[in-house]
TORTI-358471 format. One record per residue (C-alpha): residue number from 1; x, y, z. Coordinates in steps of 0.001 Angstrom, whole numbers, plus 500000, padded with zeros to 6 digits. Example, Ala and Ser with C-alpha at 12.3 -4.5 7.8 and 13.67 -1.06 7.14 Angstrom:
<recs>
   resi       px       py       pz
      1   512300   495500   507800
      2   513670   498940   507140
</recs>
This chain:
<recs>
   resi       px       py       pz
      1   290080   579233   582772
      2   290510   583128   583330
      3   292762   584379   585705
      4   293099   587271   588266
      5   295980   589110   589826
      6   296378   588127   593927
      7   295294   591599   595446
      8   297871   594264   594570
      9   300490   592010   593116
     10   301481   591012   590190
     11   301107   587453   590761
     12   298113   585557   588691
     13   296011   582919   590079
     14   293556   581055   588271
     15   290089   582110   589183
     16   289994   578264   590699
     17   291668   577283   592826
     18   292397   573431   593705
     19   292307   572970   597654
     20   292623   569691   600212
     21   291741   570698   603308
     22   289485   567687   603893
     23   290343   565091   600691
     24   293834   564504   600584
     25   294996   562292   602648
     26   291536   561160   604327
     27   288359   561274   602343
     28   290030   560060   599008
     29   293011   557570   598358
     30   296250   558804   596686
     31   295830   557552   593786
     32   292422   559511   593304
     33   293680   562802   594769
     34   296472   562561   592166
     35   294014   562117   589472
     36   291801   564866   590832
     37   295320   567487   590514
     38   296108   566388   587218
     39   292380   566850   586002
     40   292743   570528   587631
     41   295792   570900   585470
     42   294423   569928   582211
     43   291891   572141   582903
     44   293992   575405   583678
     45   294054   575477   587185
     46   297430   576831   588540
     47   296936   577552   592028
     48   296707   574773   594761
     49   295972   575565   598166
     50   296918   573527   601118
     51   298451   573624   605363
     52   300415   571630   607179
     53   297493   570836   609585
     54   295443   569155   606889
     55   294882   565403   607240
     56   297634   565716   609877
     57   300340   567345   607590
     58   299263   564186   604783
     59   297837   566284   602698
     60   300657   568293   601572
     61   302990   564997   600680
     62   299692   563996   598729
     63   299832   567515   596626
     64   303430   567339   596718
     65   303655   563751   595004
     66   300865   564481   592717
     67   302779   567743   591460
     68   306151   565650   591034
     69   307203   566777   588001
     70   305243   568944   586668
     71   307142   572238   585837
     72   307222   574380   589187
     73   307294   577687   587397
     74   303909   576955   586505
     75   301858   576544   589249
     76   301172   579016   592406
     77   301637   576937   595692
     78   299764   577737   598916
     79   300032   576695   602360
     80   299592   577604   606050
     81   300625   577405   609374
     82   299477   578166   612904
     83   297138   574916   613989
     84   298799   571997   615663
     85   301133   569711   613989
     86   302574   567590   616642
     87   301869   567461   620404
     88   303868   569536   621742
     89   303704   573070   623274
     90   305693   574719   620124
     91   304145   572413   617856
     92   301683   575481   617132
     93   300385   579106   617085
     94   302571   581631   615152
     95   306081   582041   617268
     96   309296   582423   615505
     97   309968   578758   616667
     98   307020   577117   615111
     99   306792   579069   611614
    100   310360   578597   611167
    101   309920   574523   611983
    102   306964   574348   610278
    103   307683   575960   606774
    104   311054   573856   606076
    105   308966   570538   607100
    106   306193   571821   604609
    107   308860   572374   601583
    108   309962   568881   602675
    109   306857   567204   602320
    110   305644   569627   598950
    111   309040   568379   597501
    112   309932   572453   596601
    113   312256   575016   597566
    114   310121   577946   598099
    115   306328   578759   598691
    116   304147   580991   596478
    117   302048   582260   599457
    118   302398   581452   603272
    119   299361   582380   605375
    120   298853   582631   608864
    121   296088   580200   609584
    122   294536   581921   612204
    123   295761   584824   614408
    124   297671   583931   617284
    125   297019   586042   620738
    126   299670   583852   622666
    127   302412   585249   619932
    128   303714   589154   619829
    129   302854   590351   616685
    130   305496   591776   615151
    131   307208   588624   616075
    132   305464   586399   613419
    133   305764   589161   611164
    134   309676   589246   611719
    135   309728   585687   610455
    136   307660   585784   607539
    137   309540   588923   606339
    138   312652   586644   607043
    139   311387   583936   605241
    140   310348   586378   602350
    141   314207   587357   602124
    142   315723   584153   602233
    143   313518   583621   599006
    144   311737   580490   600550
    145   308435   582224   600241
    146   307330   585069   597919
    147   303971   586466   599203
    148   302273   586349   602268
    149   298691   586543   603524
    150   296320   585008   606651
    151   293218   583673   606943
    152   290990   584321   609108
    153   291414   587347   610500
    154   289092   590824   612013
    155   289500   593894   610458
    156   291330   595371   613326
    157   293971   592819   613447
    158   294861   593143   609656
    159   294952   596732   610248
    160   297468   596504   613394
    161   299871   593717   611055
    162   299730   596135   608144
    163   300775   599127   610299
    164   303913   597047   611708
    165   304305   596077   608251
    166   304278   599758   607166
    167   306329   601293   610170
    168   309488   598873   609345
    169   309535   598708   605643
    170   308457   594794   605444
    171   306211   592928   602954
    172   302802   593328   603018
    173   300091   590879   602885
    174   298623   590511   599815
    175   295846   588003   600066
    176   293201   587018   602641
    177   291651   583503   603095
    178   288319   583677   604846
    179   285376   581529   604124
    180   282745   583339   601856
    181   279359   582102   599971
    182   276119   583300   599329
    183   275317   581821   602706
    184   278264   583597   604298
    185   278843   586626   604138
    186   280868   588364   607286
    187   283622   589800   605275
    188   281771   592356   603370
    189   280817   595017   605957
    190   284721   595467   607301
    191   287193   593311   605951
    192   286561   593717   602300
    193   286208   597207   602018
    194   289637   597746   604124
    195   291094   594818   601568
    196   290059   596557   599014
    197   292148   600087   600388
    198   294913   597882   601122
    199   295526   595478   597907
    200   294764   592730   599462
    201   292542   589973   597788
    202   290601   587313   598825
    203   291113   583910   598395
    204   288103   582028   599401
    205   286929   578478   600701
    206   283901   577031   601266
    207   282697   579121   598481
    208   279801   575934   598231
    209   278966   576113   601651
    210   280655   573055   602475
    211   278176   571577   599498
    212   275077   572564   600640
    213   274292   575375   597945
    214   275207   572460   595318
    215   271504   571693   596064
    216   272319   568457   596897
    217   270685   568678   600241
    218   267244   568245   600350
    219   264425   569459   603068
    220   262649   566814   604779
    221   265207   564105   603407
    222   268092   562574   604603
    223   271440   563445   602934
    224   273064   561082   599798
    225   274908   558256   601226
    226   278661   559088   601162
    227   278476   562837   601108
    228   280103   565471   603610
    229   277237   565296   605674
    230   277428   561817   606372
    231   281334   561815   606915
    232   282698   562892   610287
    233   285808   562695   609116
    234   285245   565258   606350
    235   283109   568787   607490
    236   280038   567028   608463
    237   280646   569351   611768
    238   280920   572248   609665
    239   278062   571626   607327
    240   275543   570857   610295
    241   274813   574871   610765
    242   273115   574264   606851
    243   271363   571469   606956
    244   268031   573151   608440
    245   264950   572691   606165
    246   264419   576766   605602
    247   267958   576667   604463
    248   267711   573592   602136
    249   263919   574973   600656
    250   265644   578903   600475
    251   268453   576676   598146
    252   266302   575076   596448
    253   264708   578418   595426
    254   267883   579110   593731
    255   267393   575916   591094
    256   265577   577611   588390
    257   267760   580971   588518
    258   270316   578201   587630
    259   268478   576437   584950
    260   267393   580018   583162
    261   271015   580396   582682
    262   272045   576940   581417
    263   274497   576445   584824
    264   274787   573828   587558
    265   274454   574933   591201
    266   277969   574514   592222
    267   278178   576607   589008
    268   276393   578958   590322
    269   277251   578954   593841
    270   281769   579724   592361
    271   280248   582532   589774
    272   278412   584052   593025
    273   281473   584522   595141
    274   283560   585486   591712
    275   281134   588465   591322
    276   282615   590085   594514
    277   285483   591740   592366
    278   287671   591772   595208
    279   287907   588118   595118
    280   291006   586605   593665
    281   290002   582981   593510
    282   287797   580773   594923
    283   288908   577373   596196
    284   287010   574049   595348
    285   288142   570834   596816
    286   286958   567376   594895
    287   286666   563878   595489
    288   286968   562898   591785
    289   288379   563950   588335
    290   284301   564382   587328
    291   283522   567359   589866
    292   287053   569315   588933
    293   285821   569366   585775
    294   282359   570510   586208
    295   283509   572911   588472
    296   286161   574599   586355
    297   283298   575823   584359
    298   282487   578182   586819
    299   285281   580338   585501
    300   284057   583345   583372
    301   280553   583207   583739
    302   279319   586909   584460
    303   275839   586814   586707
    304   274257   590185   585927
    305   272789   592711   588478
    306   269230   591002   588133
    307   270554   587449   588741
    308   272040   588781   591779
    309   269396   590432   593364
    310   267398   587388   592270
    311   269937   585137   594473
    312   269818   588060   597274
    313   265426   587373   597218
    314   265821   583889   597112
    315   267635   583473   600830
    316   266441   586131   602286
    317   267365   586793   605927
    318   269404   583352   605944
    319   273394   584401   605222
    320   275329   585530   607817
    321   276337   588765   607379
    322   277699   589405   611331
    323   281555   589972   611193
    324   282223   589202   614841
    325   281779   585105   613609
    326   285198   585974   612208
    327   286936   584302   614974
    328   290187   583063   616275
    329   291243   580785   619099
    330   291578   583231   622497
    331   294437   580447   623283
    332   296454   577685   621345
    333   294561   574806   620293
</recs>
């Protein structure tokens, strides 16, 4: 495993990250998702990614149990808030009321006193800014979180945080969390390049395409019983904008530039988004100890200029490059 600093900090992550946005907690038992975390360990993965909102705030008492122990210092802990987590009013969005509630219930549940990184989950228009800032920079003080960052968010509103940021002397964000892939790429015309200026990084999800650029997928068949496509309860929303057959025969195309180098797909697929050097880490989420593993390998591998452009021929017109699909709710889900 190699490692990278978090945007202009001096924190390391591991170049993988461990996520459970959609395992923990409902698409794999706990005794699974605790074997998944301790195959991430043994293979040098430090940083674990999770929210409150995921699995309906499950998933963090899964990571939390399945970290029980092991030696807090070293491992970077990641979490969210903003999406609902109850059904009340308050019981979302970014107010001082709700991040405040929310963090101390998410320390509860991740059995820890303090946070690595807290991220806005999505930006809040309901909220006054430099409200939500007041309370991370709060929360930063009191020492129950170190870093900060958001995911999910336009150019222009990073910009408008970091100048509230700058005007009264709080801490900046230092990582983004948007979803990137060779399939998607809306970041790179505006949010990278002001990241970049800034010292933030990214830390990205869906770096697979929610599985389709694993090659899995094939044109003109239906998908492998028990995968995300076939799971409602686990992206097969998400993955549905893929799984058209010039998308699946454009993958397909990228099979041999993945055999020439000796690499799976999903090999492939990490080492793509890992080129982008203003990407911290990517996140990878797995159903068992087998994929973490496979995975992990992506770490390190340097794809060349030609192997690039060669990934760039093979899918053509097909990634999304439009930043406006950067989106957040107009109102409180």
């Amino acid at each position: 495993m190699e490692y990278r600093r978090l945007g202009s900090s001096g924190m390391y992550v591991s170049e993988i990250s461990y996520g459970n946005w959609i395992t923990h907690g409902s698409q794999v038992e706990q005794e699974a998702a605790i074997k998944c975390v301790r195959a991430a360990l043994d293979a040098g993965i430090t940083t674990f990614d999770t929210a409150d909102v995921y699995a309906g705030t499950r998933a963090e008492s899964v990571l939390g149990k399945a970290l029980k122990g092991v030696r807090r210092e070293s491992y970077e802990l990641f979490t969210k808030v903003y999406w609902p987590t109850g059904p009340g009013k308050n019981d979302r969005g970014l107010s001082r009321k709700h991040i405040m509630e929310s963090v101390h219930a998410s320390l509860k549940r991740l059995g820890t006193d303090h946070i690595d990184l807290y991220q806005m989950h999505r930006f809040d228009y309901e909220t006054p800014l430099e409200e939500s800032l007041s309370a991370f920079e709060d929360l930063v003080r009191q020492g129950k979180v170190h870093y900060i960052g958001f995911s999910e968010w336009r150019a222009e509103e990073i910009s408008a945080a970091l100048e509230i940021q700058k005007q009264n002397n709080w801490t900046k964000f230092i990582s983004s969390q948007p979803q990137y892939s060779a399939l998607w790429r809306v970041i790179e015309s505006k949010v990278i390049p002001l990241s970049r200026k800034e010292g933030i990084g990214q830390i990205v999800w869906s770096p697979m395409a929610q599985g389709v650029l694993s090659g899995k997928y094939l044109p003109g068949k239906k998908p492998p019983a028990g995968s995300r496509a076939t799971d409602k309860k686990s992206g097969a929303g998400m993955i549905s904008r893929w799984m058209r057959d010039e998308v699946l025969e454009a993958v397909q195309n990228l099979v041999p530039i993945a055999a020439e180098l000796e690499i799976t797909m999903s090999q492939l697929a990490l080492a793509w988004a890992l080129s982008n050097p203003n990407v911290s880490s990517v996140i990878m989420g797995a159903t068992k100890p087998s994929q973490v593993k496979e995975n992990v390998k992506a770490s390190g591998i340097k794809l060349s200029p030609e192997t690039l452009k060669k990934i760039d021929k093979a899918l053509g017109s097909l990634p999304e490059m439009d930043p406006n699909k950067t989106e957040s709710p107009a109102s409180r889900p």
